[in-house]
VEXLOVO-446660 format. One record per atom (N, C-alpha, C, O): x, y, z. Coordinates in steps of 0.02 Angstrom, whole numbers, plus 50000, padded with zeros to 5 digits. Example, Ala and Ser with C-alpha at 12.3 -4.5 7.8 and 13.67 -1.06 7.14 Angstrom:
% residues 2
506604971650390/506154977550390/506604983550390/507124983450423/506424988850354/506844994750357/506455000250394/506705005750402/
//
This chain:
% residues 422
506625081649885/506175086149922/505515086949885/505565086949824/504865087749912/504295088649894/504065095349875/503865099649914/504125095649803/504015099749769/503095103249745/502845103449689/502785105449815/502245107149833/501995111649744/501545110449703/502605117549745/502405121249695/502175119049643/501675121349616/502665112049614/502375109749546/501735103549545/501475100449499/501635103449615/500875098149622/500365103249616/499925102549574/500385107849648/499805113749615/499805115849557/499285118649540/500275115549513/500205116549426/499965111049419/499365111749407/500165104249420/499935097349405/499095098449431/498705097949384/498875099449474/498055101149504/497725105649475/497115105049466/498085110849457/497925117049406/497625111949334/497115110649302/498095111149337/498005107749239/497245104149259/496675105949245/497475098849294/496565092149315/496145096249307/495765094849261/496035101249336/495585104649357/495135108549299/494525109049290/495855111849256/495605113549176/495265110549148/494695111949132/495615104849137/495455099549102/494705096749096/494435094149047/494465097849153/493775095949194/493355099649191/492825097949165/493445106249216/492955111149214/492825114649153/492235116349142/493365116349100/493305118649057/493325112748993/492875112248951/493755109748993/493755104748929/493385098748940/493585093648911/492805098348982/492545092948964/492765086248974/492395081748954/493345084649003/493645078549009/493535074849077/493425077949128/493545070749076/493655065949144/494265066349192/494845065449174/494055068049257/494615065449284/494945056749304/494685052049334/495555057649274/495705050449294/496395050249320/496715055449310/496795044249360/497365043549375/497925043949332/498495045049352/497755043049272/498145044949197/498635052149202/499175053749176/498115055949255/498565063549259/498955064649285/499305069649277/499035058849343/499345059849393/499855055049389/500075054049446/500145051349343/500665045849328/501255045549362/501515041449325/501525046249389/502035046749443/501755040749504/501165039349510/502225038049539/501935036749625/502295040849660/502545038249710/502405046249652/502705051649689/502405055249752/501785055549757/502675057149783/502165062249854/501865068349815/501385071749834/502245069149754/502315076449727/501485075149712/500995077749739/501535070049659/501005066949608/500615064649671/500255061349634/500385063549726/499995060349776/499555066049785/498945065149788/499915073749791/499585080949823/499245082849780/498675085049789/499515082349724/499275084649668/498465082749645/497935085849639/498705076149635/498005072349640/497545073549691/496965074649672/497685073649768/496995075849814/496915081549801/496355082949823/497145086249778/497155093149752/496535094249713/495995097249719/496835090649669/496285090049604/495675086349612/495265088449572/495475082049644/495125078849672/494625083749725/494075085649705/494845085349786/494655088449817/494105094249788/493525095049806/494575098749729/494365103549687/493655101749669/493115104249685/493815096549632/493245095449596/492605092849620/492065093349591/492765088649702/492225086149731/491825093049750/491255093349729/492025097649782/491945103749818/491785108749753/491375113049769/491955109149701/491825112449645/490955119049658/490965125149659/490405114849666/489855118449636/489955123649707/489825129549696/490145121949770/490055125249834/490855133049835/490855138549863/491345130049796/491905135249795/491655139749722/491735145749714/491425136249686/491015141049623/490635148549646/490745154549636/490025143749687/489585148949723/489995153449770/489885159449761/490395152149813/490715157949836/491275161649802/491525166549827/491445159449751/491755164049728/491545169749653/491795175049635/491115166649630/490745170049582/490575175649603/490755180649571/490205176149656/490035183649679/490295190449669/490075195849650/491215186549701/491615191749732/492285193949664/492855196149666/491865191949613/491965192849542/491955199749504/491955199349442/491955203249521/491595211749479/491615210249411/491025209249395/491845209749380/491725208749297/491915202249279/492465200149300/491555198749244/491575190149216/492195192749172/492315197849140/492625184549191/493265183049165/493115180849084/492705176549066/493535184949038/493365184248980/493625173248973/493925169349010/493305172748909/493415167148892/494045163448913/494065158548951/494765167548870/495345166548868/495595164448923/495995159848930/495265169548983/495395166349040/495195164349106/495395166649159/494685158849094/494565156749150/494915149549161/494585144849182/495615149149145/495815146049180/496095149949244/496425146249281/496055155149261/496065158849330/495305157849363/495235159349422/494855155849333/494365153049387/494685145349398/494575142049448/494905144249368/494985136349382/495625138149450/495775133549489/495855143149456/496595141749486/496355146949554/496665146849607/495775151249543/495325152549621/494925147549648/494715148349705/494765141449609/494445135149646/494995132049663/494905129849720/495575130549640/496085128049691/496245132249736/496495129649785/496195137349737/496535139849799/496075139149856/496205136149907/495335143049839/494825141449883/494775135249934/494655135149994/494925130149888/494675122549920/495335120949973/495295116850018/495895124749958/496405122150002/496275127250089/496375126250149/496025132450049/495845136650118/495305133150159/495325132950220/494895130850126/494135129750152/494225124150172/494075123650232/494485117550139/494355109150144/494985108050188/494935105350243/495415109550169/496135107950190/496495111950252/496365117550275/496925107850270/497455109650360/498135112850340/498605113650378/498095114950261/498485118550223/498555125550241/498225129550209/498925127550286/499035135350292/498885140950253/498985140750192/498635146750286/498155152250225/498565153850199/498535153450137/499175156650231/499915160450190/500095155350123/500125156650062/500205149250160/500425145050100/499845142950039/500015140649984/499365143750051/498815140550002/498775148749970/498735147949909/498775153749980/498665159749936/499415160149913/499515157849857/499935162549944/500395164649885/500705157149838/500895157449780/500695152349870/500835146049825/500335147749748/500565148949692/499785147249764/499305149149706/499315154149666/499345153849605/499295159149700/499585166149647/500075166149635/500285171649617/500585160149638/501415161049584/501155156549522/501465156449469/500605153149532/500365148949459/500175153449415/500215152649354/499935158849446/499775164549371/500205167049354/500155167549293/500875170249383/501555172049334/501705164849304/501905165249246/501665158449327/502005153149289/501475150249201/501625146449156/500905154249214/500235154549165/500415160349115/500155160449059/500775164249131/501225168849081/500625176749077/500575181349037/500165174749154/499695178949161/499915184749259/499695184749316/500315187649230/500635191649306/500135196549315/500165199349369/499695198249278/499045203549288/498565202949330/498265207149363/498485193249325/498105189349386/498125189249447/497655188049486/498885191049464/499165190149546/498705193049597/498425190449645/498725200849565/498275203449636/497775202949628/497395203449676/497535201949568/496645198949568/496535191749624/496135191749670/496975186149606/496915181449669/496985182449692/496505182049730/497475185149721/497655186649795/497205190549849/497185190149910/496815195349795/496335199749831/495755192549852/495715189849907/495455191049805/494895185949800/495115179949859/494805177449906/495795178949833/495985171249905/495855174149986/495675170550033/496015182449991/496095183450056/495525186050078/495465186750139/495105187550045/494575190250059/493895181450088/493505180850135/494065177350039/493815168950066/493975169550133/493585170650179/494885168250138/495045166350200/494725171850257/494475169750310/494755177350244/494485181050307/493665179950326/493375181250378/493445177550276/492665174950297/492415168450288/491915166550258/492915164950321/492965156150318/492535155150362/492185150550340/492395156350399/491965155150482/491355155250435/491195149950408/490925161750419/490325161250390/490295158350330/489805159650296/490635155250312/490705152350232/490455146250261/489895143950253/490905143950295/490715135550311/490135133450372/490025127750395/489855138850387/489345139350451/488485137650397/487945136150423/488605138450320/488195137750267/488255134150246/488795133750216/487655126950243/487655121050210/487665123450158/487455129050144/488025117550105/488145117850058/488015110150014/488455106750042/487765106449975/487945102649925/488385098049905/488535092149913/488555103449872/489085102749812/488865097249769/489075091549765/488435100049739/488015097349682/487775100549626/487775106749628/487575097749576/487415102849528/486445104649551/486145100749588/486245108349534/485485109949549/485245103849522/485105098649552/485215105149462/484855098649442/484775092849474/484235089849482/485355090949494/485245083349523/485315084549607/485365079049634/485355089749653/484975092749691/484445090849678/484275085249698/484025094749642/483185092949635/482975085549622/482475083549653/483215082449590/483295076149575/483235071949646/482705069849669/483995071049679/483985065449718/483665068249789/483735064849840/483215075849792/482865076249859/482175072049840/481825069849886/482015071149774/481365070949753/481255063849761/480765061549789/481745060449737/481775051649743/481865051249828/481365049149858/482215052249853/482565050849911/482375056849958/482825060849972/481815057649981/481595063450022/481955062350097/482285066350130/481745054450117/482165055250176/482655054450199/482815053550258/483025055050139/483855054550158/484395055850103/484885052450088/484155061650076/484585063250018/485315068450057/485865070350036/484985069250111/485585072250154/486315068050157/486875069750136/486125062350188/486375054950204/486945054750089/487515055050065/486535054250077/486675054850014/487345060249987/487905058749968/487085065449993/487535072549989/488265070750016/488805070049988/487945070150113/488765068550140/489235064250116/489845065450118/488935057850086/489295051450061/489495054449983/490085052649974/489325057149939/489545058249893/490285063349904/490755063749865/490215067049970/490825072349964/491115069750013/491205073250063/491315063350013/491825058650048/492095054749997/491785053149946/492865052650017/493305049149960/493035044549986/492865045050045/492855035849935/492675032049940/493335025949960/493875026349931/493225021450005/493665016250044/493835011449982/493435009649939/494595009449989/494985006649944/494744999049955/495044995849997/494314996649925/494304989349920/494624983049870/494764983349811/494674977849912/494904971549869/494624968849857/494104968749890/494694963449787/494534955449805/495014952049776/495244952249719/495184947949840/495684941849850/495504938149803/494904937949788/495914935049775/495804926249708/495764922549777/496034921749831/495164920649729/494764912349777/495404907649808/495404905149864/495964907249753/496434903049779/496714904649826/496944899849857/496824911449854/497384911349905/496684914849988/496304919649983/496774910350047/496414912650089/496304917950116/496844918950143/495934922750131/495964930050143/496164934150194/496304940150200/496124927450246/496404927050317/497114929350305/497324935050312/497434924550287/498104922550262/498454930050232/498994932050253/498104933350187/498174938150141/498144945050194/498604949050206/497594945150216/497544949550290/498144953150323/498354958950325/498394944750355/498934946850369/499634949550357/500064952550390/499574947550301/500224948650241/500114956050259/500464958650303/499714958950232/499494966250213/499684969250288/499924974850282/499634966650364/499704968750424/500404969950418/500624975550433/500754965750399/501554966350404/501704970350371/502294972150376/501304973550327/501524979750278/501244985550294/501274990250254/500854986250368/500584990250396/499954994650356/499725000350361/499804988950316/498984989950278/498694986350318/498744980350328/498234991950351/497504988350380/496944987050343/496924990450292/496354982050353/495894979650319/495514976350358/495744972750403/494704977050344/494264972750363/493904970050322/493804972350266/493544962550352/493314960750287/492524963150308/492244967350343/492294955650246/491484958950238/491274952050252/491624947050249/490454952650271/490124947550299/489574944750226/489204939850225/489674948950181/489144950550110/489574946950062/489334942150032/490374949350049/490684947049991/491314944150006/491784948150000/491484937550028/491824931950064/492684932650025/493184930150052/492704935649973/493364938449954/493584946149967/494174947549957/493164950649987/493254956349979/493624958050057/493444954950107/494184963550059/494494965950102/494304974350094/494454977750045/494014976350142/494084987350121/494724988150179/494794985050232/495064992250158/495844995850171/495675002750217/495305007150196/495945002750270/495735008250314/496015011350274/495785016750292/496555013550201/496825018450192/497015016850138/497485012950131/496775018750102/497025018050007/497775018749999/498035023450029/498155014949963/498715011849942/498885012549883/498415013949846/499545012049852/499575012649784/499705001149794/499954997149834/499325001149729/499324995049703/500034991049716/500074985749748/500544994349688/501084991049684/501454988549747/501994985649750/500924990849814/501084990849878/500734982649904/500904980449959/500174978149852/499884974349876/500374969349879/500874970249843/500364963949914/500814958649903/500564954849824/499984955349804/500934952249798/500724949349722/500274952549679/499894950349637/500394958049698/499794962049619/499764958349546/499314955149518/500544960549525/500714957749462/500544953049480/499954953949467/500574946249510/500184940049488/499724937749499/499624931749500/499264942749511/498644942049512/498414937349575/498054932349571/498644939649624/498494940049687/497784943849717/497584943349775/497534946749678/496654953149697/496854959049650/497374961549627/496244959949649/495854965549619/495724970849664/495684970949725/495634976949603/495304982349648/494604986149642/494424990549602/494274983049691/493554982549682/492934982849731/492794977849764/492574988549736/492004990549786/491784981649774/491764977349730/491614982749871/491274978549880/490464977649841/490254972349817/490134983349842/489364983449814/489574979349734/489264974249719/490064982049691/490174977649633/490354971149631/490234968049579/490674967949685/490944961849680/490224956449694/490214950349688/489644960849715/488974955149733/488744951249680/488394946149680/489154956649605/488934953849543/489064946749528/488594943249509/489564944649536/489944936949518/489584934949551/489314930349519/489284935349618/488954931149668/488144927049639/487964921249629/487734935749632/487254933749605/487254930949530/486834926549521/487584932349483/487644926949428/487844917449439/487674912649405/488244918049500/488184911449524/488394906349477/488014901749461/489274907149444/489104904049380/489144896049391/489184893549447/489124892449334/489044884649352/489364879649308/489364881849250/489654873149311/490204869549293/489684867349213/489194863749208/490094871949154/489584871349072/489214874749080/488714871249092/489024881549083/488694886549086/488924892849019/489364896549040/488814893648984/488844900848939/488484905648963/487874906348963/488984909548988/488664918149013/489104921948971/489654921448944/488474927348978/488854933848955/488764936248996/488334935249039/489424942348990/489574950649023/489604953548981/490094953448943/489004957948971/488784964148933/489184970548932/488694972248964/489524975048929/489704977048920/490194978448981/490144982049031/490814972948951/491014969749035/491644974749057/491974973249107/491814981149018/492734984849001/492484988749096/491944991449111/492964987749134/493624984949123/493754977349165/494294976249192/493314973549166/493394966949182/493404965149234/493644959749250/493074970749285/493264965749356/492594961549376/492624956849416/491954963749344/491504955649335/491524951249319/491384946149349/491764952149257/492014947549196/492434941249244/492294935449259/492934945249255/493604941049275/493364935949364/493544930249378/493014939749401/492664939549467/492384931149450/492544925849477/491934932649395/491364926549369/491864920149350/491704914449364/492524921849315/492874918949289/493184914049348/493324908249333/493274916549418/493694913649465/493284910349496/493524905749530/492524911149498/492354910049544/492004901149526/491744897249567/492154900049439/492104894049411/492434891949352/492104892249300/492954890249348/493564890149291/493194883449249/493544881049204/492644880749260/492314877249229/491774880249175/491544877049128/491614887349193/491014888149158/491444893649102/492004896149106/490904894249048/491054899248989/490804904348998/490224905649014/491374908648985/491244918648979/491154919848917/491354915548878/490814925948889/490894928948832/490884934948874/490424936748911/491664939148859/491664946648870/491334951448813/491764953748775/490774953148801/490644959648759/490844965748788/490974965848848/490894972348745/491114978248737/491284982148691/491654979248651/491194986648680/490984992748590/491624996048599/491874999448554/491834995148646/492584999548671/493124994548638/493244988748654/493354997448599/494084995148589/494774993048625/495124987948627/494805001148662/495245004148673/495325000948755/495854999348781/494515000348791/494334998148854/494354988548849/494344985248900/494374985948791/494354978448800/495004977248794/495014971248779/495474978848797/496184981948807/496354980648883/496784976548900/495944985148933/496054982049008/495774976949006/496114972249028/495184975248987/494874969948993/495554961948995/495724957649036/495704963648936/496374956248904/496894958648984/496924954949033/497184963948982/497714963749032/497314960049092/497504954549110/496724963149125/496734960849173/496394952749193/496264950449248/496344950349143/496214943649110/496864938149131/496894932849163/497384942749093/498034940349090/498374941249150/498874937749150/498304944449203/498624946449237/498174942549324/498404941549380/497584941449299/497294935849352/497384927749325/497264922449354/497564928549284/497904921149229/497054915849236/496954909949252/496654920749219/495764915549206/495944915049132/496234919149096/495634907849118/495724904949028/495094903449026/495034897449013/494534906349034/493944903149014/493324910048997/492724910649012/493694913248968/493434920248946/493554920748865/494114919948840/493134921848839/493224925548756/492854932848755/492264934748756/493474935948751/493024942448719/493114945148662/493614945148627/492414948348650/492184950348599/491984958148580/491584961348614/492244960248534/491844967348498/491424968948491/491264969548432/491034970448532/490304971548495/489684975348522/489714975748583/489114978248494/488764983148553/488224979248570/487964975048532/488034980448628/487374975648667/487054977648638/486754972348629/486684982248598/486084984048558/485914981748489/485454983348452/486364977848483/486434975148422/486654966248419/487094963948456/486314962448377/486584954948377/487054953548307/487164948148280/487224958248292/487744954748223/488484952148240/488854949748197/488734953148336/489064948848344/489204941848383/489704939448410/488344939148373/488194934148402/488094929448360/487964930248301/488184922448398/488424916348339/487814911548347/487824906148318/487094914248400/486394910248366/486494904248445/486124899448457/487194906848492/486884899748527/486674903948598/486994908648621/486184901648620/485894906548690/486064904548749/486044898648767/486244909748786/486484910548851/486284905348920/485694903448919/486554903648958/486224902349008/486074907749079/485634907449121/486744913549070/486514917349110/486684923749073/487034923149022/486494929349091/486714935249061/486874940349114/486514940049164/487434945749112/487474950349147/487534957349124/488034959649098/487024960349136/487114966249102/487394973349149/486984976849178/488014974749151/488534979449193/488134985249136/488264984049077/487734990249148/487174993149099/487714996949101/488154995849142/487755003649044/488135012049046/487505014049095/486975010849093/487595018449130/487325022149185/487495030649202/487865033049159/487355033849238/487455040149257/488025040849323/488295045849347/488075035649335/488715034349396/488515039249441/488675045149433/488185037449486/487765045749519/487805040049582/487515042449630/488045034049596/488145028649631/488795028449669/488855025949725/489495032449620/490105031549624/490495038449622/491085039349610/489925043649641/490365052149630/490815053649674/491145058749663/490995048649748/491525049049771/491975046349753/492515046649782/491875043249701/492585038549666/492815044349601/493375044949578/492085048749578/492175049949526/491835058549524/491445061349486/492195060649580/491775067649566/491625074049499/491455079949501/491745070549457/491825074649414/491115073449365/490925076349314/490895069349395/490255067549368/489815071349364/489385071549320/489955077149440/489595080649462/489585087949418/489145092149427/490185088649363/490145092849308/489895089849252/489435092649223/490125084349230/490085081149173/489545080149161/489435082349105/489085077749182/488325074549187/487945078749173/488025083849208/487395079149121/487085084149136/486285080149135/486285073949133/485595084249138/485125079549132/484665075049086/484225070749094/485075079249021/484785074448957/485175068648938/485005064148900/485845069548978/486165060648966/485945056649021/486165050949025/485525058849065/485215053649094/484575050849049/484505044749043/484175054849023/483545051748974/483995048348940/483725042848934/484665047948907/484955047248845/485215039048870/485095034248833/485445038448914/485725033248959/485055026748977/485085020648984/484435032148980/484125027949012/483645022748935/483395017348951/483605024448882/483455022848823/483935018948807/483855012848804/484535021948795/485135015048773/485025010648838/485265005348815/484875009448886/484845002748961/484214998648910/484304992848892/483775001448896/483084997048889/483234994648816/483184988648807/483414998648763/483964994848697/484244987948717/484134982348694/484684990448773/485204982548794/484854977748818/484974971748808/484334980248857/483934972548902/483584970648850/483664964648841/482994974648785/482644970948759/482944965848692/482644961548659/483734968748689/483924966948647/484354960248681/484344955648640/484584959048721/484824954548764/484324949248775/484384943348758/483834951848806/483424946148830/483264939448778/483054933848792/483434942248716/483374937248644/483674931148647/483474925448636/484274933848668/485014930148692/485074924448754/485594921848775/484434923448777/484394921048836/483784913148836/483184912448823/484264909148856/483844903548839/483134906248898/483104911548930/482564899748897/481984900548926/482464896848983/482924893248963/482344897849052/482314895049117/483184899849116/483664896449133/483254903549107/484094907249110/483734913249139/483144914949144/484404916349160/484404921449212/484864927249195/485464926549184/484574932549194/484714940449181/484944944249238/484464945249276/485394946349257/485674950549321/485974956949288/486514956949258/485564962449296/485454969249278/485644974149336/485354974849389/486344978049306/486704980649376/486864988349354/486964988949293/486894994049392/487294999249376/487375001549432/487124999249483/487735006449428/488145009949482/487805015349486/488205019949484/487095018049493/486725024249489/486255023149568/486175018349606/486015029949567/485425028049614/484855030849599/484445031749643/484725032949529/484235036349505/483665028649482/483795023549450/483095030949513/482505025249528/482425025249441/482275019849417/482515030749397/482335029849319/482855024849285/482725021749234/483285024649309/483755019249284/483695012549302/483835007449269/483435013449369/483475006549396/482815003149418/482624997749395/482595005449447/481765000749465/481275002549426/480814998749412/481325009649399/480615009149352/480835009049283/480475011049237/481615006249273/482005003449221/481754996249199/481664993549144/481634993649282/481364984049266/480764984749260/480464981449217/480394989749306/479674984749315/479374989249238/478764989149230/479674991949198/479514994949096/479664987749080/479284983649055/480264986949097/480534980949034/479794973249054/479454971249007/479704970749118/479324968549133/478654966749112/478424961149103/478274973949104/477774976249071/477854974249007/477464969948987/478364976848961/478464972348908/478614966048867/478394963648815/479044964348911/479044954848907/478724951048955/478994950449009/478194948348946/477944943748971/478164936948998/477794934549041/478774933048977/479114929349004/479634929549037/480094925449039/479524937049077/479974938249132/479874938749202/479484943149220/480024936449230/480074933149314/480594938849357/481204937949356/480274944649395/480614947449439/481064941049512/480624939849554/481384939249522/481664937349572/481784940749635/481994946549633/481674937149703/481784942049749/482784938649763/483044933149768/483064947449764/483884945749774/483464946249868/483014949549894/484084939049895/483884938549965/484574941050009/484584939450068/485064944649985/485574947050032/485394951450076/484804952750068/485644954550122/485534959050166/485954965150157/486484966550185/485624968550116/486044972550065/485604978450012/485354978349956/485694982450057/485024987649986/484374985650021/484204982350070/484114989149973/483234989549990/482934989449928/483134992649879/482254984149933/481744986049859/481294979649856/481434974349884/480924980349830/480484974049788/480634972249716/480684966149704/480704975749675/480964976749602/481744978549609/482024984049609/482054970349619/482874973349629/483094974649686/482704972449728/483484976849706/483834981249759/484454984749766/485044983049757/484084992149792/484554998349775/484844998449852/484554997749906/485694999649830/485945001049880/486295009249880/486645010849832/486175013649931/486545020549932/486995019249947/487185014649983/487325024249916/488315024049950/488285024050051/487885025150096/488805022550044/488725022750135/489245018850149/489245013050129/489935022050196/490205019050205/490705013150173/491165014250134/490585009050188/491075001950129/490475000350084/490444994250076/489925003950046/489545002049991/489745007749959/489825013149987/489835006349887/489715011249829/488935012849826/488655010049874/488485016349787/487945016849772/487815013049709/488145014549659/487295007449705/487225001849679/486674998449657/486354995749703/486384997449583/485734992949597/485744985749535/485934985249477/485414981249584/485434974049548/484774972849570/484394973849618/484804968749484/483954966749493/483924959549448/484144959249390/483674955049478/483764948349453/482934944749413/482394943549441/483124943849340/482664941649306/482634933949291/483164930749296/482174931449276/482354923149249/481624923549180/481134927249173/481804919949157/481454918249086/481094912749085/481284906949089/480374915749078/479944909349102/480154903249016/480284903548956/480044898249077/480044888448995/479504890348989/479124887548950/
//
């Protein structure tokens, strides 16, 4: 039987974890394939996408700020909130389910404090949700109206939507073919007219549900990321790098798409070149070496230069907050200056690495124009033997690159293609 009660402690905890400790949310929390572990997770998820908009209404109705010790009872009035507000979760059941987490918190003093606060939401749900809302932090509010005046709306909605479960099929097996497999398992999918392996899933799946996972049968991977292998274009005796490639689904993408040409996987992550090898091993590509080491630095390079380079940059992920809403706490606006200094470190330090007539494909998952277009046309200004390329897909928008917004079967996305004048 589905044990509702202990997926809201399990959502409780994410939620801590996030708002107060600083941590990431990831599937790590949710380890089970359980229904229990399924609720739990949109729970927590949900929470956190909706976070800055259940904040604001409930802060108000606060009379005296919750001492330190305990605001994990704010964390456990944003779960309750979001199940009233977002969710087809019954008011009875979403308030007293929640106020038994504070006797199980070893805090029974809390009860009628939520309970007052949960019922007082639910009775003014109508005007609560009749008020646009965000759910953003101000800052980057101000931010993405300022870049994106005419459609940061467009923006907003797509970020507080779960993002569509995409594939990519191995080149070897036909996708048609694979399609159908997935029909008989009553996984629907359509493909794409942009990325000739990629399938998006009317309905996200647990992995172990694909036909041949373990043998590396596809990946799991936004279409907007898989354009990467494309535009690197690798070729039969080619040495490329993937810049800071953890957790390998470029890497490995580039790898299939020419078992003739040479990879070098870089990455400063240890712990992350770790997935990198599994999922190496587990698509069974042999024409990858990876390596330790930070793109800002050449002491783990061996003097012979690239023919292509790919730089998967660190970014602000402000591209992927429906994959990753927690961004929307985590982030704040000096790790974007901070982010955007280590990007121009990696390209000017990369570009060294790159024979003359070779090619640079510069990608992140952001949509902030400081990361990405007035990221190239700096680096530009500074090297003189660099060649903007026009990318010709039908895909994004730009002259310098092209930025794609989330929308639908795109993540939020930008690639910008350099070549090195002989």
């Amino acid at each position: 039987m589905l044990n509702k009660d202990n997926s809201r402690v399990i959502a409780h905890k994410a939620i801590c974890l996030v708002a107060l400790e600083k941590n990431t949310l990831s599937d790590e929390l949710f380890p089970s394939e359980s229904s229990e572990s399924s609720f739990a997770k949109s729970l927590a998820y949900g929470s956190i996408r909706f976070y800055h908009h259940l904040n604001d209404i409930i802060t108000p109705r606060i009379k005296k700020p919750l001492e330190k010790k305990n605001l994990d009872i704010h964390s456990l009035l944003i779960l309750g909130a979001y199940q009233l507000l977002y969710t087809d979760i019954s008011s009875h059941a979403a308030i007293n389910e929640t106020v038994e987490i504070a006797e199980k918190l070893g805090k029974t003093w809390a009860k009628g404090f939520v309970n007052a606060i949960l019922r007082g939401i639910d009775r003014d749900q109508d005007s609560i949700l009749k008020i646009t809302h965000h759910s953003h932090p101000s800052w980057l509010v101000k931010k993405i109206k300022k870049d994106y005046p005419l459609n940061h709306h467009e923006i907003f909605f797509e970020n507080n939507k779960q993002g569509p479960m995409s594939i990519r099929v191995h080149p070897s097996i036909d996708v048609g073919t694979f399609q159908e497999k997935l029909k008989k398992q009553n996984i629907f999918s359509e493909t794409s007219d942009l990325a000739p392996q990629a399938l998006i899933l009317d309905d996200a799946v647990k992995v172990s549900s694909l036909p041949d996972f373990e043998k590396g049968s596809c990946y799991v991977q936004d279409v907007s990321a898989q354009i990467a292998a494309q535009l690197v274009s690798p070729k039969k005796g080619e040495l490329i790098l993937d810049a800071c490639c953890a957790p390998g689904g470029k890497t490995t993408h580039i790898a299939e798409l020419c078992p003739d040409a040479n990879i070098v996987a870089l990455d400063n992550d240890k712990t992350r070149l770790l997935r990198v090898k599994e999922n190496i091993d587990r698509l069974k590509t042999d024409n990858v070496q990876i390596i330790l080491g930070d793109a800002t630095s050449q002491d783990w390079w061996n003097q012979k230069q690239f023919d292509k380079i790919l730089i998967d940059a660190p970014c602000s992920g402000t591209g992927v907050i429906r994959r990753h809403p927690d961004i929307k706490l985590l982030r704040k606006p000096k790790d974007v200056s901070q982010i955007t200094k280590i990007q121009a470190l990696i390209l000017d330090n990369l570009w060294h690495l790159l024979k003359p007539g070779g090619e640079l494909i510069y990608a992140t998952c952001s949509i902030l124009p400081d990361e990405n277009e007035r990221q190239i046309v700096k680096f530009i200004e500074r090297f003189k033997d660099a060649n903007n390329e026009e990318i010709s897909l039908p895909w994004g928008n730009g002259s310098i690159g092209k930025q794609q917004l989330p929308r639908r079967i795109y993540d939020g996305f930008y690639y910008a293609k350099l070549t090195k004048k002989l």
